[in-house]
N, C-alpha and C positions, 0 to 999 in steps of 0.2 A: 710497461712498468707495472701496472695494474695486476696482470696475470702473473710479475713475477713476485710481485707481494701476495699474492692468493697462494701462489706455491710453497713460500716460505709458508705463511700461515697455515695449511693443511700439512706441513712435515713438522709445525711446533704442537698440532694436535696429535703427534705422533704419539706422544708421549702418554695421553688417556687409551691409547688403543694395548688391546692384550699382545698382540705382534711384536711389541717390543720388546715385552719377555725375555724370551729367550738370549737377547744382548746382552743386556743387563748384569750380569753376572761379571762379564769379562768389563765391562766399563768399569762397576763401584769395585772392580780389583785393583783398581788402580787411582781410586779415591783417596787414599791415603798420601800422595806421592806429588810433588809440585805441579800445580793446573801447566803450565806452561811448556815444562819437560816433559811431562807424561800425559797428561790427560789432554789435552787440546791435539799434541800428535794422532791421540788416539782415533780422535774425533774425527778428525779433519780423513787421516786415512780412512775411514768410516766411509763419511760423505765420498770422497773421490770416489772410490770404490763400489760405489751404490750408482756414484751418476754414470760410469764407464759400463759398467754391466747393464742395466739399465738401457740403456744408449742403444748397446746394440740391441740387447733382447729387444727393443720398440721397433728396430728396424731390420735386424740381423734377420738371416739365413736357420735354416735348422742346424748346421753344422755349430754355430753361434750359441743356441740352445746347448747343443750338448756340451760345448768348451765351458761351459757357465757351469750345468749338473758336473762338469768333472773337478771345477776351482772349486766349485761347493764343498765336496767330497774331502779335498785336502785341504781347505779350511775348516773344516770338521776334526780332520786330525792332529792337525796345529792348533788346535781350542782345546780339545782332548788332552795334548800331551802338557799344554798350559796351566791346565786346569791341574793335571797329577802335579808340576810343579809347585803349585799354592799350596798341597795336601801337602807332601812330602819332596820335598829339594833335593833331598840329598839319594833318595831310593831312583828319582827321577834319574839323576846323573848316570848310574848303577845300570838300569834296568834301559834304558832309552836314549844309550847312545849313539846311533842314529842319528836321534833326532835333534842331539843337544844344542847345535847351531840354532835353529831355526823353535826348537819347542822349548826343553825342562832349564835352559838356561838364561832366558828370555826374561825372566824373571830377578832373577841372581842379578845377572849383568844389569839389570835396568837399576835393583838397590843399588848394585856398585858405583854405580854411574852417580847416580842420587849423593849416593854418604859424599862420594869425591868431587862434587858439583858440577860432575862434567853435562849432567841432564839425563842420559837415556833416550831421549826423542827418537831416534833411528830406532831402536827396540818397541816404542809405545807405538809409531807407522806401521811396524808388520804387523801389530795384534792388529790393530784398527783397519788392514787391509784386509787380514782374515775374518776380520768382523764383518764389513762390509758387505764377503761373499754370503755371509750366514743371514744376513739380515731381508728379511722379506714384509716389509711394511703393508699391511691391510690395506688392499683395494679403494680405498672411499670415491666419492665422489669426485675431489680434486685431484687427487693421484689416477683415477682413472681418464680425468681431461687431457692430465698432461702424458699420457699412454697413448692414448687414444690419438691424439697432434700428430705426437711423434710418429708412429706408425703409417698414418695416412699422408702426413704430411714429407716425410722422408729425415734421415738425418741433416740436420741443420745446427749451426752455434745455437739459434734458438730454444730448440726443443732439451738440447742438453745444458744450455741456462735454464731451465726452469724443471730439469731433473736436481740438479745442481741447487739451484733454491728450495724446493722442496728436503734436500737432504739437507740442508743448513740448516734449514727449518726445526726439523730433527733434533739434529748436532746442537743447537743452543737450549732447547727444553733439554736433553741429556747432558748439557754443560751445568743449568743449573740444578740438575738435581745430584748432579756429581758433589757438585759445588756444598752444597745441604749434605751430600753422603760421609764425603770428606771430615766434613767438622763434626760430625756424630762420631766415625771411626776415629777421629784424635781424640774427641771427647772419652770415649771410650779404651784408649788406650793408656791414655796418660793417668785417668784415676781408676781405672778397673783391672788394668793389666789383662786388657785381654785382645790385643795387637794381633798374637799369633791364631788365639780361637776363631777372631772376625776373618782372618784369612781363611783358616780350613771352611769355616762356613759356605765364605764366596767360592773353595775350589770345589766344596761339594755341589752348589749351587751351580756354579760353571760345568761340573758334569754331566747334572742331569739338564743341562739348557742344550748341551749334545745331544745326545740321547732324544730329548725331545725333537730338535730341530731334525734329524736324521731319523726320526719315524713321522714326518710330516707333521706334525701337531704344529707347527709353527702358522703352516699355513693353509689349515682346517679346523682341529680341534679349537685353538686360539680364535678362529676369527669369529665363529658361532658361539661364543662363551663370553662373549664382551661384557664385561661389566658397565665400563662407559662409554657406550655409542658413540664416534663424533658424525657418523655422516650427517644427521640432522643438523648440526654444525657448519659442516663444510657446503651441502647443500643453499644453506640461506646464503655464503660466504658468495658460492656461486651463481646465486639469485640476483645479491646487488650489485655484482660485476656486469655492467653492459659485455653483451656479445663473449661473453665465456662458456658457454653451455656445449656439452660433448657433440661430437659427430653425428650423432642418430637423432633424425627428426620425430619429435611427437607424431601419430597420427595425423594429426591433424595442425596445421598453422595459418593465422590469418595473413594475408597478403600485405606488403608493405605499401603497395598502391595507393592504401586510403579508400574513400567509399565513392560508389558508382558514381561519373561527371564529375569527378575535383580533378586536375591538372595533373599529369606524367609525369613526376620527375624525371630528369636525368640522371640514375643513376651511376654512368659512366660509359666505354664504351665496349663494343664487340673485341676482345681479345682474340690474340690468334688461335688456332683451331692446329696450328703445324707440329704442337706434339702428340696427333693421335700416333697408334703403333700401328694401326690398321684404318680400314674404312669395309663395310657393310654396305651393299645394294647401294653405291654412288663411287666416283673416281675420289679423289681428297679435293675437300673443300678447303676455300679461305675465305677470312674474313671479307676480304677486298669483293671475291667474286660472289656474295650474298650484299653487298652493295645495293640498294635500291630495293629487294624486298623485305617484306616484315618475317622475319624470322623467331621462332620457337627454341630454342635451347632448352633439351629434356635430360637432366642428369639422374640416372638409371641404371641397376642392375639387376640380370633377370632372377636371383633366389629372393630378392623382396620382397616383399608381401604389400609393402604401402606403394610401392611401384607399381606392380601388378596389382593394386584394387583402380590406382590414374591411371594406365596405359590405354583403356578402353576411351576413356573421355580424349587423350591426345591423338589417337589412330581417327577419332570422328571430326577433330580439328583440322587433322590432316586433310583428310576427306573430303570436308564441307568446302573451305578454302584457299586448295588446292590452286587452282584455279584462277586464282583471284587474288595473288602473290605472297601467299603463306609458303615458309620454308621450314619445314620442322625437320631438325638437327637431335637426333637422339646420342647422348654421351653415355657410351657404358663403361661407366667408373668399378671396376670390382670390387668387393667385400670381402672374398677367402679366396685361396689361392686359385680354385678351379673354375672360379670365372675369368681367370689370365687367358688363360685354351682357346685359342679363335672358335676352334672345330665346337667348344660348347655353346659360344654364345653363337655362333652360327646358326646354331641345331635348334636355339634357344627366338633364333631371330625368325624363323622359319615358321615353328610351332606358334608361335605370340602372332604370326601374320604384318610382324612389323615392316612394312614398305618403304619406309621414310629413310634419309643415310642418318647410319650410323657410326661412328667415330669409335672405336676403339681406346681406352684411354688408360692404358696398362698399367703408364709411370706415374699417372696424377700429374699429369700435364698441364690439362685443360680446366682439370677442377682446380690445381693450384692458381692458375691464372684468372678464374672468374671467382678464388677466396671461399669458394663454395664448402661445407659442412653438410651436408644434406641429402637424404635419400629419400624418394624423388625432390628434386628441385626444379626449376620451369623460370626462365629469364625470357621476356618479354626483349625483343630488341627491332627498333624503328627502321627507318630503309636509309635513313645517314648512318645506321651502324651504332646507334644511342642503345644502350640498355635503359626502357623507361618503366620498368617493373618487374616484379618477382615474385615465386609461390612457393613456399617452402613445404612439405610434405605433402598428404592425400586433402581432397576439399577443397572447395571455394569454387567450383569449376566453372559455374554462372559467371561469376567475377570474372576468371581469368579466361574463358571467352569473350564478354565486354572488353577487356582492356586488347583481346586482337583483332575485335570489332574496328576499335577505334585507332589503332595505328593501321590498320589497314584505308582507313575512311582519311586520316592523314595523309596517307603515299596515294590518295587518288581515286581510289575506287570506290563505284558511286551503287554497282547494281549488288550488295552482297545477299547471301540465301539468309533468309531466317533463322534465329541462331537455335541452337540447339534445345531440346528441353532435356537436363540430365536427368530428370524424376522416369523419364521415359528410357533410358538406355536399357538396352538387353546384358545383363551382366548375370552371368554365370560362372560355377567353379568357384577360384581363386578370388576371381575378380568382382563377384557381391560385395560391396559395403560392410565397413564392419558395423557389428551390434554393440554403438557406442555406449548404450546404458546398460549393458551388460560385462562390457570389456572391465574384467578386475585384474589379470595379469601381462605381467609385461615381455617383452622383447628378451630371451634368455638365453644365453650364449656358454658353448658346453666346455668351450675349449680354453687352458687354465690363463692365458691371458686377459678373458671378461668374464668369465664363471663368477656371478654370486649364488647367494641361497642354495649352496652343494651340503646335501645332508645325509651323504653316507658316510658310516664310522670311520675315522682315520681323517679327512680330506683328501684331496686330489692328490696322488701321486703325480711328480711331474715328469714326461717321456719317460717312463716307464712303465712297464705291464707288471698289472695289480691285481690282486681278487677283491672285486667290491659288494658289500652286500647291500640291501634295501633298508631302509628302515619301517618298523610296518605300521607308524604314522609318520605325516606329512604336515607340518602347516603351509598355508596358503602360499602358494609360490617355490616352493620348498623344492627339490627335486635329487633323484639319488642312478647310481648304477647298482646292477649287479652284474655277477660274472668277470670274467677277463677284460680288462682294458687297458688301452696305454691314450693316453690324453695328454696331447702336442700343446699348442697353441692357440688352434685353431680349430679341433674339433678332437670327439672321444673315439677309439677306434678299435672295434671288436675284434680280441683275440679267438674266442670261441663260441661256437657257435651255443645258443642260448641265453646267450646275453640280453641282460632287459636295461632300457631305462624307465623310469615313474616320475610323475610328476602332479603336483598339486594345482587347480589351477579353476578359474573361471571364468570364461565365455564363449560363445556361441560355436567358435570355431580355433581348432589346432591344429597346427601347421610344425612341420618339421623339416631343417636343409636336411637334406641324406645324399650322401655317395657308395656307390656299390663298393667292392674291393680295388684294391691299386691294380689289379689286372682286369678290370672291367666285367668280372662275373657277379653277377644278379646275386642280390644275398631277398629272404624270403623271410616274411614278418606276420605277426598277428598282434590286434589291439583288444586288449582290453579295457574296460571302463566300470572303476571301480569293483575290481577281483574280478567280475565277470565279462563274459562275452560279446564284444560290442555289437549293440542293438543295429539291424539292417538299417533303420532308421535315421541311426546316427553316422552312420558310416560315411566319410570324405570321400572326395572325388577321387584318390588314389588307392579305396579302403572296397576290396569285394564285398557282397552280403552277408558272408560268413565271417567279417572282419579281417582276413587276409589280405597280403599285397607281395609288391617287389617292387626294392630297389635297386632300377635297371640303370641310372642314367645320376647325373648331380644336379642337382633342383630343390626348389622345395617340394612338400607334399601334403595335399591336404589329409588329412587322418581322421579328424570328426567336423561333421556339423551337426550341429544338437537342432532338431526339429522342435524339440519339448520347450518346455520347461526349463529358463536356462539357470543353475545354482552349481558350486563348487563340487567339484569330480575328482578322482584319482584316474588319472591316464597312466597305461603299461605298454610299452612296446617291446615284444618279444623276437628277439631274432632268431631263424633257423638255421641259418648260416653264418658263417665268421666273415671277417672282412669291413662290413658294416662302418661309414665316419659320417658321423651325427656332431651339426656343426652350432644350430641353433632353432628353440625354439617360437615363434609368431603366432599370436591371438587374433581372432576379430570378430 
């Protein structure tokens, strides 16, 4: 109930966001005309329409994607011919009979309806359907939670209640400003006589909200031009909501265990394990048959970066206490589509030297069953099969050896080894520590479903191939393309070759997912840093001396680690071949 009142409250902050724009025009069109018959149809068509779309876009298929750009498109032209409606009725009928049903008489019929009392409703549902397709509500915070659910979590009544709240949310701040629109345009009618002016206004207005929406400004130009911010808003919203907070773990989180020597909870027990899709270096486990040892539950996927900085600390757990009835169960939960691919996390399970079985968990099986949100995550579970703690992201490592100390010291065993010192691990590459007192950017995702901070001219085009250019300042975090691109969902994807992205950014180390072309040919790159030629110095583990590389394989990659000095930089990645899907990028 909580999350569904967070949702409603981040779709009534819709209302301060510039994204709304573009609607706007076609709602106070119909300001004038009874809330009931017209305006509330409108609305509600609005909402439906937002949570249907919506719905699937969080779960849908590419094909899904495109059925969406194509309703876009013809709701664009039913807006359009709406709009010539308001200008001119009667040229409409003339010039756009075609369309008459469905566009320039949409209008007509709704007054008719109106003067004769019969209402219009059915007329005020299409526009509000077509509105619906047009409407692209700004990113925040809580819109992105309840994305973010849907997605990972799968389609659910749940997830589409709280699309559905969220759009009411909406629909009631545009109820009342309708409401407020309404009584200025009677006000205005009845002593100024200017009824029919306030109309052309709105249909010029309703015009150019086409035009805008259908050169992307809806959802680029608008959302970098906010005049009133709510995410700050919605963030606190999300603050004092227990257990709301997005998919993606901080860096770093303290353990729910409590401090060294206080009591285990029971947090509950080992769920079943029987919907991996696969199994890794073991036959398929079950719950029943890890009975009796203390077991590790490692939820993982290998382009991570906060997974790959723990993996080293869990391979030595493995290790130490092998032996001595530790069973560590690694979950590869995937991120983007090309961790689905057995053959990659295979290839992935190989190179990492990970020994331990690994479970497969394609559908969100397992992660559904342990509630889990978390990349890496690490559940602690006793030899009756008790979950008696948990570690959410990278760190605490001491800690979370202690607590397999002591379910192990539980189940029996009296001779265990020394426990580890992590101050001592050999961690190279990837897997160093981040530079947490340097760390100023975040986790930046390229693909137009989590893209913030996109600051080349225009916004994202979406599934479609764009020319984008750079802008040739950045603030902090800020990041842009140039050249050819078409930008899915999930990641941006170089039509020609040349293509750069940049990026504004500060600390020690940058990391980028990259996959070569859909036919598996190596596309070839050079970085820059700050216009110039990245220093041999600085060069990542995937970066030659000369700042060159290839991406040969889908991973991430390291690109810089700053030896120096560590302060805010301008990163360029230049491609030399086409192909190129750039999914997201990771600091540390």
């Amino acid at each position: 109930m909580l999350l569904l009142l967070l949702a409603y409250l981040g779709g009534v902050l819709t209302l301060l966001s510039p994204c709304i724009l573009p609607v706007l025009p076609f709602v106070f069109a119909r300001a004038d005309r009874p809330f009931l018959r017209s305006t509330l149809p409108l609305l509600l068509g609005m909402a439906l329409t937002f949570t249907v779309v919506a719905s699937l876009a969080a779960v849908g298929s590419q094909w899904v994607a495109q059925a969406n750009q194509i309703g876009r498109w013809v709701a664009l032209v039913l807006m359009a011919v709406f709009a010539i409606a308001l200008l001119w009725p009667t040229l409409a009928d003339h010039l756009l009979a075609p369309f008459q049903r469905i566009g320039a008489r949409l209008s007509a019929r709704a007054d008719a309806a109106d003067a004769a009392g019969r209402g219009g409703a059915w007329t005020s549902l299409l526009i509000g359907i077509a509105t619906g397709l047009l409407w692209a509500p700004c990113a925040g915070p809580i819109l992105g939670l309840v994305l973010t659910g849907a997605a990972l979590n799968g389609a659910s009544v749940g997830t589409s209640s709280l699309l559905l709240a969220y759009a009411l949310g909406a629909v009631t701040a545009l109820a009342l400003a309708v409401w407020v629109g309404g009584r200025v345009f009677r006000a205005l009618q009845a002593r100024l006589g200017l009824g029919n002016v306030v109309r052309r206004v709105l249909g010029v207005a309703a015009l150019l909200a086409v035009v805008a929406i259908g050169l992307g400004w809806d959802t680029g130009l608008l959302t970098r031009l906010s005049a009133v911010s709510t995410a700050r808003i919605e963030q606190g919203l999300l603050d004092a909501v227990p257990d709301a907070q997005p998919a993606a773990a901080p860096p770093m989180m303290m353990m729910a265990a409590g401090q060294a020597g206080a009591p285990l909870p029971v947090e509950g027990t080992l769920p079943s394990l029987g919907g991996a899709t696969g199994w890794l270096n073991s036959p398929p486990l079950s719950a029943e048959q890890l009975r009796g040892k203390v077991v590790l539950i490692d939820f993982w996927t290998y382009s991570c970066i906060n997974c790959l900085r723990a993996m080293p600390f869990v391979h030595e757990w493995a290790q130490r206490y092998r032996d001595h009835g530790l069973v560590v169960v690694g979950v590869h939960t995937p991120e983007f589509a090309f961790e689905r691919d057995p053959r990659n996390v295979m290839k992935a399970v190989q190179q990492l030297k990970v020994e331990y079985p690994v479970a497969l968990d394609n559908q969100y099986s397992i992660w559904r069953a342990f509630n889990n949100r978390y990349w890496p995550a690490h559940y602690f579970i006793d030899a009756q099969g008790n979950i008696r703690g948990h570690q959410f992201g990278e760190g605490n490592y001491a800690h979370s050896e202690q607590v397999i100390r002591r379910l192990l010291v539980e189940a029996g065993q009296t001779d265990l080894p020394p426990p580890a010192d992590p101050a001592a691990a050999d961690l190279q590459g990837v897997a160093t520590q981040a530079d947490m007192g340097n760390l100023r950017s975040p986790e930046t995702y390229l693909g137009h479903a989590r893209a913030e901070q996109f600051a080349s001219p225009g916004g994202q085009r979406v599934d479609a191939v764009f020319g984008y250019t750079l802008p040739s300042t950045l603030a902090l975090n800020q990041w842009g393309l140039s050249g050819q691109w078409r930008v899915n969902d999930e990641a941006a994807q170089l039509q020609q070759a040349g293509g750069r992205i940049a990026f504004q950014f500060h600390a020690r180390d940058l990391h980028l997912v990259l996959a070569p072309g859909e036919d598996g040919t190596p596309v070839r790159f050079r970085v820059l840093l700050d216009g110039k030629p990245l220093p041999a110095a600085d060069a990542g583990a995937d970066v030659a001396a000369d700042g060159t590389g290839t991406v040969s394989e889908h991973r991430l990659y390291q690109l810089i680690r700053q030896r120096g000095t560590i302060g805010p930089h301008r990163f360029e990645i230049e491609f030399l071949d086409a192909g190129v899907q750039a999914y997201a990028f990771t600091f540390g």
